[in-house]
TISE-808612 format. One record per residue (C-alpha): residue in one letter; y, x, z. Coordinates in pm, whole numbers, plus 50000, padded with zeros to 5 digits. Example, Ala and Ser with C-alpha at 12.3 -4.5 7.8 and 13.67 -1.06 7.14 Angstrom:
<pts>
a495505123050780/s498945136750714/
</pts>
This chain:
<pts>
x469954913250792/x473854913650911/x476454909250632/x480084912050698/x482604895650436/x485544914850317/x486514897950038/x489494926750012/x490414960949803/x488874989949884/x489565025749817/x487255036049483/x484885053849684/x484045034749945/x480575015349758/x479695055049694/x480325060050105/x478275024850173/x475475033849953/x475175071550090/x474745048650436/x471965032250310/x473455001250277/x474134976249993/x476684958549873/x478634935249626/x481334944249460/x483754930449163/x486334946648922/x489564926048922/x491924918648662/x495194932948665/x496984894048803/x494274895749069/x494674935949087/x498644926149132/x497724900149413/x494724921449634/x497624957049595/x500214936049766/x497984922350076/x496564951750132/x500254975050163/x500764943050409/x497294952650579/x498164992050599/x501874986250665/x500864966050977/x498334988251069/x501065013051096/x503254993551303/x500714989151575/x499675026151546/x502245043751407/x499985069051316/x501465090051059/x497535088850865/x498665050750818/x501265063650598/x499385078850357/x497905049750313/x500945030750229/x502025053050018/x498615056149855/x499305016849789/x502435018549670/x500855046049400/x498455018449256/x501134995149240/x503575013849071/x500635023148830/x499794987448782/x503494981048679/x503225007448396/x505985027348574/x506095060248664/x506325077249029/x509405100148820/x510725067948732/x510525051549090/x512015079649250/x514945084449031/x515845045449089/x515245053049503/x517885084849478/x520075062549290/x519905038049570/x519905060449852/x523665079549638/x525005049849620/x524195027949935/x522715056250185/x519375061050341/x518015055050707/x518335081650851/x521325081451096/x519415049351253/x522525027351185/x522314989351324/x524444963951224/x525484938051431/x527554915151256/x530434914750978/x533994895951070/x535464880750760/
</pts>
């Protein structure tokens, strides 16, 4: 019998999509320090799978982590977005694909 270690966070329905494979598997819930910890390697995971992609389905996924962890901080998406329109007033977006090259004092 093959196992393959993960040791990582899944999506919530993935042991319902292992188990409708016929296959078994071990899983733990996580505390919300550990929750805090496994949310931020995994938006590392998807952000680099975007990178090498840059499939836009990656994105989703990002933002899908970026959901939990905003949950997980007790704040809400309203909240989160009102701070990034505040930022983006105030200090611009990325949009115009502006590069800076250096800053003479």
């Amino acid at each position: 019998m093959k196992e393959i270690i993960y040791n990582k966070l899944v999506r919530d329905k993935i042991p319902n999509i292992i188990e409708a494979d016929n296959k078994k598997y071990l899983t733990e819930i996580v505390k919300k320090d550990e929750l805090k910890e496994l949310l931020n390697k995994k938006l590392r995971e998807e952000v680099e799978e975007y990178i090498e992609s840059n499939d836009i389905e990656e994105i989703a996924d990002i933002l899908e982590v970026i959901y939990a962890i905003i949950e997980n901080n007790n704040v809400s998406k309203k909240e989160v977005e009102k701070i990034r329109k505040n930022k983006k007033e105030k200090r611009g977006g990325f949009n115009e694909g502006i590069k800076l090259i250096k800053v003479i004092e």
